[in-house]
VMD Tcl script that builds the backbone (N, CA, C; Angstrom):
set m [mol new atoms 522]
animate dup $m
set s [atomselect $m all]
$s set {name element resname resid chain x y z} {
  {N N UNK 1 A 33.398 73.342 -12.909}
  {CA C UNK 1 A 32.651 72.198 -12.477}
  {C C UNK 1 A 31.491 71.939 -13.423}
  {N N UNK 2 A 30.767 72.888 -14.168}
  {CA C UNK 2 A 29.683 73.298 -14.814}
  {C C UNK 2 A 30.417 72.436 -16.105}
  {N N UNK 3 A 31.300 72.196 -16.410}
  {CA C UNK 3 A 31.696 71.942 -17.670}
  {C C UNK 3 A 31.878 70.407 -17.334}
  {N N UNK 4 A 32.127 70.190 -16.474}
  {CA C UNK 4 A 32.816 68.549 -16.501}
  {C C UNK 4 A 30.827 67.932 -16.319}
  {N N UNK 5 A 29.933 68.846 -15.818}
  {CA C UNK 5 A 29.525 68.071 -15.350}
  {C C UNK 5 A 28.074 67.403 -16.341}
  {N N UNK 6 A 27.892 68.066 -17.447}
  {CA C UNK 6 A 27.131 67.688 -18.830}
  {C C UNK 6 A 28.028 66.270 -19.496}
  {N N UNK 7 A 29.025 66.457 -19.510}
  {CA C UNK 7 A 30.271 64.948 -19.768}
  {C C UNK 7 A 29.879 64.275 -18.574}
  {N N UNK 8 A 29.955 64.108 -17.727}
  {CA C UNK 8 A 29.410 63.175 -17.108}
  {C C UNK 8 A 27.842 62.568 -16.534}
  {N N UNK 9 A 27.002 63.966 -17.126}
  {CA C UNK 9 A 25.475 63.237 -17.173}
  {C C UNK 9 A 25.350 62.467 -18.594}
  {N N UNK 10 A 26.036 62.652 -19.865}
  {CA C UNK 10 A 25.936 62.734 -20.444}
  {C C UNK 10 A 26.373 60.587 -21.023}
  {N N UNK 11 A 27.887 60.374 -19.982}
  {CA C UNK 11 A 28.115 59.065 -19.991}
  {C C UNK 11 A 27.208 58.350 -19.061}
  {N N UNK 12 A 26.539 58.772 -18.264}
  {CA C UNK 12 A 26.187 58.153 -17.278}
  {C C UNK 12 A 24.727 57.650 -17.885}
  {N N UNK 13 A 23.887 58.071 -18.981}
  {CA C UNK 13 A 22.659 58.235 -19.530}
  {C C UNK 13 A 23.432 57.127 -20.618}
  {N N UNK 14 A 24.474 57.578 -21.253}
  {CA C UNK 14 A 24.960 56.175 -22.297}
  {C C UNK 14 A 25.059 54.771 -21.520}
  {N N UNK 15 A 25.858 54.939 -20.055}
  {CA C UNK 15 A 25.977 53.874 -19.467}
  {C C UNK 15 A 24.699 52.753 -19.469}
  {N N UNK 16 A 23.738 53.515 -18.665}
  {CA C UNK 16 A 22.808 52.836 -18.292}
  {C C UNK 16 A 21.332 52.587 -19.456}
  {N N UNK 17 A 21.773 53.489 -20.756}
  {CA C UNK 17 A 21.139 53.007 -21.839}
  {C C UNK 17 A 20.997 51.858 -22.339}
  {N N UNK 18 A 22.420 51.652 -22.310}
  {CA C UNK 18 A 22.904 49.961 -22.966}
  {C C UNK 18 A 23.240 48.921 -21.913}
  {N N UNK 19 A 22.081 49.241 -20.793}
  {CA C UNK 19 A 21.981 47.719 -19.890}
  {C C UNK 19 A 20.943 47.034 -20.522}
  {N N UNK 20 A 21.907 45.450 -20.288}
  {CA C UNK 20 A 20.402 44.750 -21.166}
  {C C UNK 20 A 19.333 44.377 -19.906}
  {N N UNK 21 A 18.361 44.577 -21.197}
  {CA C UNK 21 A 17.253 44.078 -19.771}
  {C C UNK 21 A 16.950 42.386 -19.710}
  {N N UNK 22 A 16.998 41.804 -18.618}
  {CA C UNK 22 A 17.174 40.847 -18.376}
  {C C UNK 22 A 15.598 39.917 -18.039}
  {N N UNK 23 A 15.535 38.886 -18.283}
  {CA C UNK 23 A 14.201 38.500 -18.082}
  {C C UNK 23 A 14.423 37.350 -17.097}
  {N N UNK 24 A 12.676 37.137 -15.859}
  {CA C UNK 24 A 13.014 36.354 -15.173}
  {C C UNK 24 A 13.817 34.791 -15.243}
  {N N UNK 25 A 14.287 34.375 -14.220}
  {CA C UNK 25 A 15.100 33.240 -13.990}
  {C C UNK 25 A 13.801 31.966 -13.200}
  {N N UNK 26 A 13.712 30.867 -13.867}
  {CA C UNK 26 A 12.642 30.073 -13.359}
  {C C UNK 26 A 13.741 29.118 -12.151}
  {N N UNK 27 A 13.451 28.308 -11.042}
  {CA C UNK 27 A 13.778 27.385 -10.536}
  {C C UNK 27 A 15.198 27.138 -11.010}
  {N N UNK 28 A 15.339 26.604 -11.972}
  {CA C UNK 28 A 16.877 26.136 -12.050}
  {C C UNK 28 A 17.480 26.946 -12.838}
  {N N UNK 29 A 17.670 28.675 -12.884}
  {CA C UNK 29 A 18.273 29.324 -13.372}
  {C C UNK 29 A 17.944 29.657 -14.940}
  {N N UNK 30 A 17.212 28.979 -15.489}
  {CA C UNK 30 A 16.950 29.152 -17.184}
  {C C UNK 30 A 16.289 30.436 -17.279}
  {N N UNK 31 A 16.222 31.723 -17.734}
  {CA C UNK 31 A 16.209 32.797 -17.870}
  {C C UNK 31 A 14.733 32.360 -18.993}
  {N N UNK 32 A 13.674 33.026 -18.336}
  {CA C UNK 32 A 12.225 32.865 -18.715}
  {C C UNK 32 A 11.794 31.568 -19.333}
  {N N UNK 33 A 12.425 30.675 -18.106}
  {CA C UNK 33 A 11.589 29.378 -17.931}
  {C C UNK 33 A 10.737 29.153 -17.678}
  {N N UNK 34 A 10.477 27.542 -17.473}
  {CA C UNK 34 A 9.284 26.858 -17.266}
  {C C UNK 34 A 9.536 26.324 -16.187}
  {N N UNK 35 A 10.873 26.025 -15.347}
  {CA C UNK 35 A 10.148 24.937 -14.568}
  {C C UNK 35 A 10.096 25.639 -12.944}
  {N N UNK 36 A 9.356 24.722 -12.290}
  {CA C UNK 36 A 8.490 24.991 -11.270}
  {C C UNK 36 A 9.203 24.195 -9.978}
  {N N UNK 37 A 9.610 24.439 -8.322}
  {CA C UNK 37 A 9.270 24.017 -7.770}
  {C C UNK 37 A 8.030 23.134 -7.419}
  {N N UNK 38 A 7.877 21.557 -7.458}
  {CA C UNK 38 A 6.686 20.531 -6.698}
  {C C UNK 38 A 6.808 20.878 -5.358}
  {N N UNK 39 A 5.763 20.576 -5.424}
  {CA C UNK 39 A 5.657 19.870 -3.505}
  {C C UNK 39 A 6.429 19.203 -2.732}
  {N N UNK 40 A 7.306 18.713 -3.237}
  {CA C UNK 40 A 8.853 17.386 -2.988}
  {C C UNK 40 A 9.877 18.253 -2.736}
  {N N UNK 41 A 9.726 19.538 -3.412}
  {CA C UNK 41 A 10.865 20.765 -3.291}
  {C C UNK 41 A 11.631 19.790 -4.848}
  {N N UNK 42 A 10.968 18.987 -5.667}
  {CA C UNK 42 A 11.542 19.129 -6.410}
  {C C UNK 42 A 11.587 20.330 -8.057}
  {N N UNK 43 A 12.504 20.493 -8.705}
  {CA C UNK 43 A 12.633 21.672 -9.765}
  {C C UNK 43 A 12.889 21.103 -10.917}
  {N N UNK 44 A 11.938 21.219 -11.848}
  {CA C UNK 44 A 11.296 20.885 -13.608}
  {C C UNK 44 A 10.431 21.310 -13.523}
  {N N UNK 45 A 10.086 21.005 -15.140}
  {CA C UNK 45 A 9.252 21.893 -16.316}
  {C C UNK 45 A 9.086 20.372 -16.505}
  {N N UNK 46 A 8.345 19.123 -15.966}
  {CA C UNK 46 A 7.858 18.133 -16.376}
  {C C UNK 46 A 6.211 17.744 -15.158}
  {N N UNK 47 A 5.282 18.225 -15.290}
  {CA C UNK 47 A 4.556 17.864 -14.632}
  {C C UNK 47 A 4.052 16.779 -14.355}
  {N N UNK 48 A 4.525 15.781 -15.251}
  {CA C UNK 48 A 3.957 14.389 -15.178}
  {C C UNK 48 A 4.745 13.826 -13.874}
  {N N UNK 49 A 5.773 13.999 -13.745}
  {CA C UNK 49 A 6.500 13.321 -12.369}
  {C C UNK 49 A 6.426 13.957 -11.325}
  {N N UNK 50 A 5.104 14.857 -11.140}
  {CA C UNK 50 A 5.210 15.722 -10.044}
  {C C UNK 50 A 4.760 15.123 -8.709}
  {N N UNK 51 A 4.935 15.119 -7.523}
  {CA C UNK 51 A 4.727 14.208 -6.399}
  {C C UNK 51 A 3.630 14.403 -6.073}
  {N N UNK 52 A 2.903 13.331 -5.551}
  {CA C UNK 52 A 1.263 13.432 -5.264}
  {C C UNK 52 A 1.319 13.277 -3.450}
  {N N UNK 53 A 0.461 13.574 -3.501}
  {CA C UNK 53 A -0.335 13.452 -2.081}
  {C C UNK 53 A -0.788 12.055 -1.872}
  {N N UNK 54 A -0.111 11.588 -0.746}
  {CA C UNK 54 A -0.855 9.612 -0.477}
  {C C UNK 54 A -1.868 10.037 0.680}
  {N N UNK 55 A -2.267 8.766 0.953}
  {CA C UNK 55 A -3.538 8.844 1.411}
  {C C UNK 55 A -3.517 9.320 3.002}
  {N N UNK 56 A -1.864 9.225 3.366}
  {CA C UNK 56 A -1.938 9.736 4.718}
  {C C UNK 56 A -1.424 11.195 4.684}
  {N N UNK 57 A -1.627 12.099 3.677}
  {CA C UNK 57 A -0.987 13.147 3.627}
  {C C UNK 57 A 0.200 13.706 3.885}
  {N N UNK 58 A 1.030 12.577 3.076}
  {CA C UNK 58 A 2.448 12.592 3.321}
  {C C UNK 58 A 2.857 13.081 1.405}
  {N N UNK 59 A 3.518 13.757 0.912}
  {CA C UNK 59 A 3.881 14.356 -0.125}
  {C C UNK 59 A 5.193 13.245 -0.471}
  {N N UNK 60 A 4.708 12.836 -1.754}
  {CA C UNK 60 A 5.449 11.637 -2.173}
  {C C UNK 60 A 5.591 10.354 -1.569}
  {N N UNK 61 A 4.945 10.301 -0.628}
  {CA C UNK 61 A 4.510 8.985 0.221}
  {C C UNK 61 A 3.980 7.874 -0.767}
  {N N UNK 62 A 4.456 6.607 -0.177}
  {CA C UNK 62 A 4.229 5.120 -0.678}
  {C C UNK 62 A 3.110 4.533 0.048}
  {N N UNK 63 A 2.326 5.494 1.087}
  {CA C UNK 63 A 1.656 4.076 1.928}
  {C C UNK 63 A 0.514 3.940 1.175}
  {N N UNK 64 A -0.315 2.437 1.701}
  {CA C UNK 64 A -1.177 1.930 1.629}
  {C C UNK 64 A -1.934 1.657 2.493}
  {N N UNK 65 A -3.592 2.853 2.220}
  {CA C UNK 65 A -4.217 3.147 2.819}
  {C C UNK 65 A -5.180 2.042 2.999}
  {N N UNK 66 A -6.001 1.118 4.399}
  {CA C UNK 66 A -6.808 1.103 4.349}
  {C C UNK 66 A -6.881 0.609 6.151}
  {N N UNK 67 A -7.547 -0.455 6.443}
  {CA C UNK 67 A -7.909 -1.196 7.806}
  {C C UNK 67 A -6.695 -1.975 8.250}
  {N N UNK 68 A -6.188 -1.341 9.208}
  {CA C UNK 68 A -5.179 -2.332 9.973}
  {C C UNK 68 A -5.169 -3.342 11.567}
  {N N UNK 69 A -6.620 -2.816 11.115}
  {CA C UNK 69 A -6.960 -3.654 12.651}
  {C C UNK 69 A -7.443 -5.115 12.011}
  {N N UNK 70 A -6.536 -5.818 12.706}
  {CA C UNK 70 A -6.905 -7.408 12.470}
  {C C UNK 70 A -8.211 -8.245 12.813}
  {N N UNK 71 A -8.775 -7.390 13.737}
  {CA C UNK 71 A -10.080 -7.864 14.304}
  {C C UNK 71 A -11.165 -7.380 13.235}
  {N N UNK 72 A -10.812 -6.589 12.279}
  {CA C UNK 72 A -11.926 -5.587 11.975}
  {C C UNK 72 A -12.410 -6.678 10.386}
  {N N UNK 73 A -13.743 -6.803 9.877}
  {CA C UNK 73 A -14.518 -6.893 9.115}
  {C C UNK 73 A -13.582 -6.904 7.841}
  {N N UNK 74 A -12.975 -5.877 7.666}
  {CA C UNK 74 A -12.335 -5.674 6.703}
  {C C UNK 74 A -11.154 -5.551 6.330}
  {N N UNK 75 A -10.031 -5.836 7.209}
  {CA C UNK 75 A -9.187 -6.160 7.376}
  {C C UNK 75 A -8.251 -6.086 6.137}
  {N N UNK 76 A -7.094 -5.162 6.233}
  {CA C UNK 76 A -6.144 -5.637 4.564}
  {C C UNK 76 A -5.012 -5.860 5.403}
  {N N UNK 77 A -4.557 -7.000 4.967}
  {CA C UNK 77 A -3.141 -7.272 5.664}
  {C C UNK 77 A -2.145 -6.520 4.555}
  {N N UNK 78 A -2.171 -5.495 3.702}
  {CA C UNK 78 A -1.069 -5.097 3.061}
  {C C UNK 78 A -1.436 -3.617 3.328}
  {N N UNK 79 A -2.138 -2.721 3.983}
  {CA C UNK 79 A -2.589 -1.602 4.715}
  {C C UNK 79 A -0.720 -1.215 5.135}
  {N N UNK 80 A -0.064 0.340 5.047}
  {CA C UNK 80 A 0.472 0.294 5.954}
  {C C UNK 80 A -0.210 1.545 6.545}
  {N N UNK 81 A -0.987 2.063 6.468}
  {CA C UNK 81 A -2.103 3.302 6.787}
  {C C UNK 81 A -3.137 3.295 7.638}
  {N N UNK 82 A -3.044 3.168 8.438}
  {CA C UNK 82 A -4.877 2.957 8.740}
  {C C UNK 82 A -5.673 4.365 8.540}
  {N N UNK 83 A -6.545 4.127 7.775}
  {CA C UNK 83 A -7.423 5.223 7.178}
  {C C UNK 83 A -8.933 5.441 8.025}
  {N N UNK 84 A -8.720 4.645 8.867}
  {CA C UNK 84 A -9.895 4.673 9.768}
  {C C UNK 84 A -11.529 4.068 9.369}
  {N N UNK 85 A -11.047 2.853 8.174}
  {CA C UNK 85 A -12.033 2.780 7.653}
  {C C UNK 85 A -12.318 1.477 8.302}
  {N N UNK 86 A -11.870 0.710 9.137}
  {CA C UNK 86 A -11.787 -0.627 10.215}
  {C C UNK 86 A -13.754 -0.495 10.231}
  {N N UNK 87 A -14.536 -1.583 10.025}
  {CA C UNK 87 A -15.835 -2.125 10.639}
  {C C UNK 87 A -15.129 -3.326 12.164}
  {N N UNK 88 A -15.197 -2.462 13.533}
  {CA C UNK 88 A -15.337 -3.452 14.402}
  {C C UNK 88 A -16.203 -4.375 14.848}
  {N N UNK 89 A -16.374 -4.651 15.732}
  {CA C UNK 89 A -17.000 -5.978 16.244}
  {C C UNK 89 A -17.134 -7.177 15.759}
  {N N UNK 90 A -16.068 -7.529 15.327}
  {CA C UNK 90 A -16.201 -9.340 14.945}
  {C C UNK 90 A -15.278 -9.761 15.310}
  {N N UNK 91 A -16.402 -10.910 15.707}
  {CA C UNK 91 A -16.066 -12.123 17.077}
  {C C UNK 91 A -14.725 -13.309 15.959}
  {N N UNK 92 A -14.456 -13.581 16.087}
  {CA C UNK 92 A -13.687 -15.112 15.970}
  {C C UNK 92 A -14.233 -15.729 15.041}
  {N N UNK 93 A -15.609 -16.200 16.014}
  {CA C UNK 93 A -16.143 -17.195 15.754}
  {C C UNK 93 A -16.894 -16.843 13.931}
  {N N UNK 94 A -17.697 -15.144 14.722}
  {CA C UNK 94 A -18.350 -14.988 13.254}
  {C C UNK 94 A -17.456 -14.892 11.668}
  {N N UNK 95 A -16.152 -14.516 12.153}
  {CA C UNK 95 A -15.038 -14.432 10.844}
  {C C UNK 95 A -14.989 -15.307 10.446}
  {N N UNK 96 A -14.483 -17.010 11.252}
  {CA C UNK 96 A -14.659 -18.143 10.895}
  {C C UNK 96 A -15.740 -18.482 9.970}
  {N N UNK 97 A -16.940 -18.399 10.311}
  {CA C UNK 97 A -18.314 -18.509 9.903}
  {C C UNK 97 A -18.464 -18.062 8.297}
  {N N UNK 98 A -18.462 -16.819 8.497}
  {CA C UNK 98 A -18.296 -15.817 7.116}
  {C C UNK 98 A -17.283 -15.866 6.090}
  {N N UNK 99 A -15.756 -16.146 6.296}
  {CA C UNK 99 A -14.722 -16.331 5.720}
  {C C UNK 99 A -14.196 -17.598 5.818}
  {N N UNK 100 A -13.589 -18.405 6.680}
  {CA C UNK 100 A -12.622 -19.362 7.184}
  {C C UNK 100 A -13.300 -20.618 6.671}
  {N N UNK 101 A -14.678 -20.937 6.669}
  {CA C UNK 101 A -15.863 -22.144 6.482}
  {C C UNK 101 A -15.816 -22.274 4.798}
  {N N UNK 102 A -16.308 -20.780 3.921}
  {CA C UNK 102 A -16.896 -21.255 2.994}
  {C C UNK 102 A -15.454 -21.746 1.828}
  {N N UNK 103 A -13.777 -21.293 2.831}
  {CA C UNK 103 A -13.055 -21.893 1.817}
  {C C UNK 103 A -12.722 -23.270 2.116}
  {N N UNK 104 A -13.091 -23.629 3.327}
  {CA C UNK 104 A -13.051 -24.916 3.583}
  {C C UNK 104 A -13.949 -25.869 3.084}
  {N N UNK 105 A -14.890 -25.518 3.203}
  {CA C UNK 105 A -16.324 -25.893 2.506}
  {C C UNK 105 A -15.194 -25.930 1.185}
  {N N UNK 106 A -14.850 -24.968 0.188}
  {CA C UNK 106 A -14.642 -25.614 -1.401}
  {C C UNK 106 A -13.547 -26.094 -1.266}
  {N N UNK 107 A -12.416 -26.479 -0.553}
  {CA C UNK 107 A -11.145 -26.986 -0.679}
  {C C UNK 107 A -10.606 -28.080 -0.091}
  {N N UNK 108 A -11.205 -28.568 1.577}
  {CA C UNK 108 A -10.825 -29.191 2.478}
  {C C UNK 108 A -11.862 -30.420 2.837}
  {N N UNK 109 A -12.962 -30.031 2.612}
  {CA C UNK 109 A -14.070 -30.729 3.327}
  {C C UNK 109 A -14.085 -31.981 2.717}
  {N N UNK 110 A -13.953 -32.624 1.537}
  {CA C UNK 110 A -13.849 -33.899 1.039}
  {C C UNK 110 A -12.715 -34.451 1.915}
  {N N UNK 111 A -11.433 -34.138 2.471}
  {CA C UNK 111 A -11.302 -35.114 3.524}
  {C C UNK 111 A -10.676 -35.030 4.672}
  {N N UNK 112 A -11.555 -33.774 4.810}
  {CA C UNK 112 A -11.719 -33.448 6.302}
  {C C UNK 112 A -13.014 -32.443 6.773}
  {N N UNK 113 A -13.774 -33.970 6.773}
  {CA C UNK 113 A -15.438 -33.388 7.335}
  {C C UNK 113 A -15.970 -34.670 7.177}
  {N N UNK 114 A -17.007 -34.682 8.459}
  {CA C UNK 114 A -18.224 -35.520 9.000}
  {C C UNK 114 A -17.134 -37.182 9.088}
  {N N UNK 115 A -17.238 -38.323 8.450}
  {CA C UNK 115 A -16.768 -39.523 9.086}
  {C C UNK 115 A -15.424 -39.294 8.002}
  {N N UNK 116 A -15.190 -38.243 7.056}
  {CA C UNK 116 A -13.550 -38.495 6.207}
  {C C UNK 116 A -13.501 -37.573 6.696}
  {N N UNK 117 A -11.796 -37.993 7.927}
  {CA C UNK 117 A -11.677 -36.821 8.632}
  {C C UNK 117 A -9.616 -37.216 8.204}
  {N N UNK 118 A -9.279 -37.255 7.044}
  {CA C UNK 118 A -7.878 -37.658 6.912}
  {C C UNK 118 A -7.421 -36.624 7.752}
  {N N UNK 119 A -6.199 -37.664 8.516}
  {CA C UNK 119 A -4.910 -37.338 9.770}
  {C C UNK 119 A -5.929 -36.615 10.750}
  {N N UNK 120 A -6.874 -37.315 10.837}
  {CA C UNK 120 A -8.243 -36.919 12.324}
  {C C UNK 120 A -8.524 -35.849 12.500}
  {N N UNK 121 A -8.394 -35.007 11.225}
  {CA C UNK 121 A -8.995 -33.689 11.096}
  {C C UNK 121 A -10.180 -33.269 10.814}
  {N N UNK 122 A -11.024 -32.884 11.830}
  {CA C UNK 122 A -12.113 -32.044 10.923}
  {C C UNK 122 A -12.675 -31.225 11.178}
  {N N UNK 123 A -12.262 -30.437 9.817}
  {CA C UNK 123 A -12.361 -28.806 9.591}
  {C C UNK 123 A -14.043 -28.237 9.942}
  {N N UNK 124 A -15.154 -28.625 9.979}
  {CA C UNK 124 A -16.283 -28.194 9.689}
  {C C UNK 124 A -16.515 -27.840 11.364}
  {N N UNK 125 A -15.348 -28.084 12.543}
  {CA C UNK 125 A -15.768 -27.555 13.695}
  {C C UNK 125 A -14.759 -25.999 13.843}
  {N N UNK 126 A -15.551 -25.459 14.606}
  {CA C UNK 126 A -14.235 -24.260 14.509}
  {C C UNK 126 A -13.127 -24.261 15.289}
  {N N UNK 127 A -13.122 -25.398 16.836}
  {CA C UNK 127 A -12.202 -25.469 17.120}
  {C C UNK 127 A -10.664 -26.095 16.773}
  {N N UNK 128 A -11.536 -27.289 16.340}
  {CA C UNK 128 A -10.260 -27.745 15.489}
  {C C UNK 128 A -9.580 -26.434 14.542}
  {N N UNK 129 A -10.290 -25.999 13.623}
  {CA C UNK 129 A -9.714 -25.367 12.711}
  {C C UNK 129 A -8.934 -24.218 13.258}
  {N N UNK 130 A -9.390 -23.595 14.632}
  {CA C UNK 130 A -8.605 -22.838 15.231}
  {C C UNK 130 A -7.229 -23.199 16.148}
  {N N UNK 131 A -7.183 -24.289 16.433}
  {CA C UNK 131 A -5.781 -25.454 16.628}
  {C C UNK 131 A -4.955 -25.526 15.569}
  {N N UNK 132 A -5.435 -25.554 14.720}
  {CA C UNK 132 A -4.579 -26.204 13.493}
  {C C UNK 132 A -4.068 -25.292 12.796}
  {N N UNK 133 A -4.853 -24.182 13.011}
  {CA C UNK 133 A -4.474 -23.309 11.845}
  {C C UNK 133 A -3.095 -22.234 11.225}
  {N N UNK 134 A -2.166 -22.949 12.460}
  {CA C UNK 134 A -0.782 -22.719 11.539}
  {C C UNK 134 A -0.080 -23.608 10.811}
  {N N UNK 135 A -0.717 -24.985 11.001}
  {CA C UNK 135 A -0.271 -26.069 10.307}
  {C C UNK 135 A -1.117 -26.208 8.711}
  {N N UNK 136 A -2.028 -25.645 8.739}
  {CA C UNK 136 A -3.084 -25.643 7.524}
  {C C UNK 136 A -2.315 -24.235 7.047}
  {N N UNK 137 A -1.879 -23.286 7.362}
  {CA C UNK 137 A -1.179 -22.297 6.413}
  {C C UNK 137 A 0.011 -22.866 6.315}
  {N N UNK 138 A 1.199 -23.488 6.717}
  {CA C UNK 138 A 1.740 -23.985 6.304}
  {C C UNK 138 A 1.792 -24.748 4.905}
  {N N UNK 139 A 0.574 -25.795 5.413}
  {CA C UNK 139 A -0.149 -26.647 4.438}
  {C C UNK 139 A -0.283 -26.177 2.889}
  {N N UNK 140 A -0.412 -25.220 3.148}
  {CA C UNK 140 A -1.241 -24.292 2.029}
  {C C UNK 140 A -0.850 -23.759 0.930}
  {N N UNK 141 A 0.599 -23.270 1.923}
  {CA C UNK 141 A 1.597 -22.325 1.134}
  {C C UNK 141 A 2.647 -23.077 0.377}
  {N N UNK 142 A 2.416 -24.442 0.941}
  {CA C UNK 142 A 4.104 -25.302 -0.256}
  {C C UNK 142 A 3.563 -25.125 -1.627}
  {N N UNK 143 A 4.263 -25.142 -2.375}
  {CA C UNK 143 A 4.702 -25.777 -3.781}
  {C C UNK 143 A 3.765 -26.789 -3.868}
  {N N UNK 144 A 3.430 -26.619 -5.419}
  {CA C UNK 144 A 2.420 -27.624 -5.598}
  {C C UNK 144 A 2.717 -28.882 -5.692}
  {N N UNK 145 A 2.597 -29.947 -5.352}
  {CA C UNK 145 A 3.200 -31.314 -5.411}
  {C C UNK 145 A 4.247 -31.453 -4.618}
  {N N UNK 146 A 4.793 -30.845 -3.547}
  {CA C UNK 146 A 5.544 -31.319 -2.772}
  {C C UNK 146 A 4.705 -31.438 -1.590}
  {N N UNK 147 A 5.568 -32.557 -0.856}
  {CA C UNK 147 A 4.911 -33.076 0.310}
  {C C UNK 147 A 4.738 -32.319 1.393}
  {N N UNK 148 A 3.148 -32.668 1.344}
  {CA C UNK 148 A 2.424 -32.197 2.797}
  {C C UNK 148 A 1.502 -31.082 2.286}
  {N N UNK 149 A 1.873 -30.803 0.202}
  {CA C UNK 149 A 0.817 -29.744 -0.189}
  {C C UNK 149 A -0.835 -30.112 0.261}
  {N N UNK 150 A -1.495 -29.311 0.575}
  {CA C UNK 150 A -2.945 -29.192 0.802}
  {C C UNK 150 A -3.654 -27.584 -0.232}
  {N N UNK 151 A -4.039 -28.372 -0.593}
  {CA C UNK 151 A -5.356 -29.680 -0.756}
  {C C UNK 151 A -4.461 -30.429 -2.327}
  {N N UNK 152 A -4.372 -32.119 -1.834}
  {CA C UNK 152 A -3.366 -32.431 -2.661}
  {C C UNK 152 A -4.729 -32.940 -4.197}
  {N N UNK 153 A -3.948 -33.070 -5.307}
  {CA C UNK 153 A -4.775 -33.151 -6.280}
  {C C UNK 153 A -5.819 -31.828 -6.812}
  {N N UNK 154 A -5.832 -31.140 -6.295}
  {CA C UNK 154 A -6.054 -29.699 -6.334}
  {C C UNK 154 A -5.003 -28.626 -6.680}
  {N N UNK 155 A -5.569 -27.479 -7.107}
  {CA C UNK 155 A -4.732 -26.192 -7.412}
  {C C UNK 155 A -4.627 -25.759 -6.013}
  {N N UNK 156 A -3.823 -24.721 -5.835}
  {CA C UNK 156 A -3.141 -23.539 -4.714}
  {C C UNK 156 A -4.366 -22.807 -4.583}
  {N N UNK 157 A -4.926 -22.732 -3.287}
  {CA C UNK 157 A -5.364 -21.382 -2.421}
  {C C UNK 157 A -4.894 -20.256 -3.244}
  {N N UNK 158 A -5.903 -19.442 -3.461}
  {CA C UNK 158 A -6.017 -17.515 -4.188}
  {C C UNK 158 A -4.815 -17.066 -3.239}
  {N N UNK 159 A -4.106 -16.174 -3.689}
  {CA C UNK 159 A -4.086 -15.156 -2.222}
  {C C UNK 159 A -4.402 -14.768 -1.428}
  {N N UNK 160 A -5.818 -14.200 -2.170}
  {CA C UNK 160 A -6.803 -13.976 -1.217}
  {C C UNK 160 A -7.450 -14.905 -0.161}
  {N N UNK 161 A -7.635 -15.967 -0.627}
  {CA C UNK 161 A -7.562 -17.028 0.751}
  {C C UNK 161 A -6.783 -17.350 1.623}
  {N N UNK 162 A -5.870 -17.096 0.666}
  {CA C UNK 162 A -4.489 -17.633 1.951}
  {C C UNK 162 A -4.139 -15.820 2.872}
  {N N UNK 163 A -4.709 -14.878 2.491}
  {CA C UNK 163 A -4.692 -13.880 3.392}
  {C C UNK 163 A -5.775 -14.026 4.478}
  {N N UNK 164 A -6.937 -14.819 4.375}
  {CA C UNK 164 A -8.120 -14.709 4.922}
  {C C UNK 164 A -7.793 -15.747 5.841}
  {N N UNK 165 A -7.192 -16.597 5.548}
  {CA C UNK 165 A -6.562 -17.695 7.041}
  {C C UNK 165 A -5.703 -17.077 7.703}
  {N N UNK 166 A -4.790 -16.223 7.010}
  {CA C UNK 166 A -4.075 -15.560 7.930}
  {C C UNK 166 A -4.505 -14.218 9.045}
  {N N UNK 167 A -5.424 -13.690 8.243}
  {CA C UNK 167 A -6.110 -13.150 8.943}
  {C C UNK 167 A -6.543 -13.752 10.362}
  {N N UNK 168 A -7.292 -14.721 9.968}
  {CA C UNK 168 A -7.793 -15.626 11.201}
  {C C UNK 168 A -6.721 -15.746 11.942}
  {N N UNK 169 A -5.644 -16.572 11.677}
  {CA C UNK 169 A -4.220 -16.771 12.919}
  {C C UNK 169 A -4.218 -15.192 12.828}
  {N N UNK 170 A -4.000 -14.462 12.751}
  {CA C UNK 170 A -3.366 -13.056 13.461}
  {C C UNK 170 A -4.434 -12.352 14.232}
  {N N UNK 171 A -5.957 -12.812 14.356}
  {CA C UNK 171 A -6.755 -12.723 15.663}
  {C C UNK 171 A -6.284 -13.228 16.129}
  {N N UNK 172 A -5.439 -14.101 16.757}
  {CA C UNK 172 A -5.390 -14.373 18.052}
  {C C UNK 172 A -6.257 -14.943 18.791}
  {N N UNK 173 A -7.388 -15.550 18.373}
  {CA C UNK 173 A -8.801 -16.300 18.983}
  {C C UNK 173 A -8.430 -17.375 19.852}
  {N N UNK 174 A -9.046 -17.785 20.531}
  {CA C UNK 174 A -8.894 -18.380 22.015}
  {C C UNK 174 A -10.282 -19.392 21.532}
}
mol reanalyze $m
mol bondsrecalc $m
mol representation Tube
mol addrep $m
């Protein structure tokens, strides 16, 4: 037994001499890679496309963080987040006042205000303007030079104005 058994310490020390040594395996198998599990659970060695954190702490999330309350001061009608950053308490009337007036004031008021009130409109009260005011976004939004555009002989409402009337119709004001 004494004899067999130097021959077999002897292969067993060759065996395991000539194992290669192997170096770690990164994410997708590449043997002393680079790339990394993201946060997405996605796997590369490209950090530039790595998934971020949105504002609602969703990992690779699209939303858009800001005020989704329609009543609120600040209002973004393209919010799909609410971030809790809403200023409440405004009335109707004061949004009108603050927003709804001074684009009327530059766009509408030549003829519709005080005795030029074309198609017996006039904008400078708030009720009217709160009656009307799906027919004035309507108004607003055609094509320039087609009929029924407002304010005719004039350029198109910003976006931003034409979000700020809408704003107003989506209070809901009474």
């Amino acid at each position: 037994m004494r004899r067999y058994l130097l021959p077999i310490l002897f292969v067993s020390l060759l065996y395991w001499s000539c194992e290669e040594s192997t170096l770690p395996e990164d994410c997708s198998g590449v043997e002393d890679g680079s790339a990394l599990v993201d946060s997405c659970g996605i796997c590369d060695d490209d950090p530039s496309n790595d998934c971020l954190l949105d504002c609602s702490g969703e990992w690779g999330g699209m939303n858009i963080c800001g005020c989704t309350e329609n009543t609120a001061t600040n209002y973004d009608s393209t919010a799909t987040f609410d971030d809790g950053s809403c200023i409440s308490g405004l009335t109707c009337e004061s949004y009108y006042n603050e927003n709804i007036s001074p684009i009327f004031s530059n766009n509408c008021y030549t003829c519709h205000s005080g005795s030029t009130t074309s198609g017996g409109l006039n904008l400078t009260l708030y009720i009217n303007s709160l009656n009307a005011m799906e027919t004035i976004l309507d108004r607003v939004t055609r094509e320039e030079g087609s009929g029924g555009f407002m304010p005719p002989g004039s350029s198109k409402l910003t976006q931003s104005e034409i979000s700020t009337l809408l704003t107003f119709l989506e209070m809901d004001c009474e």
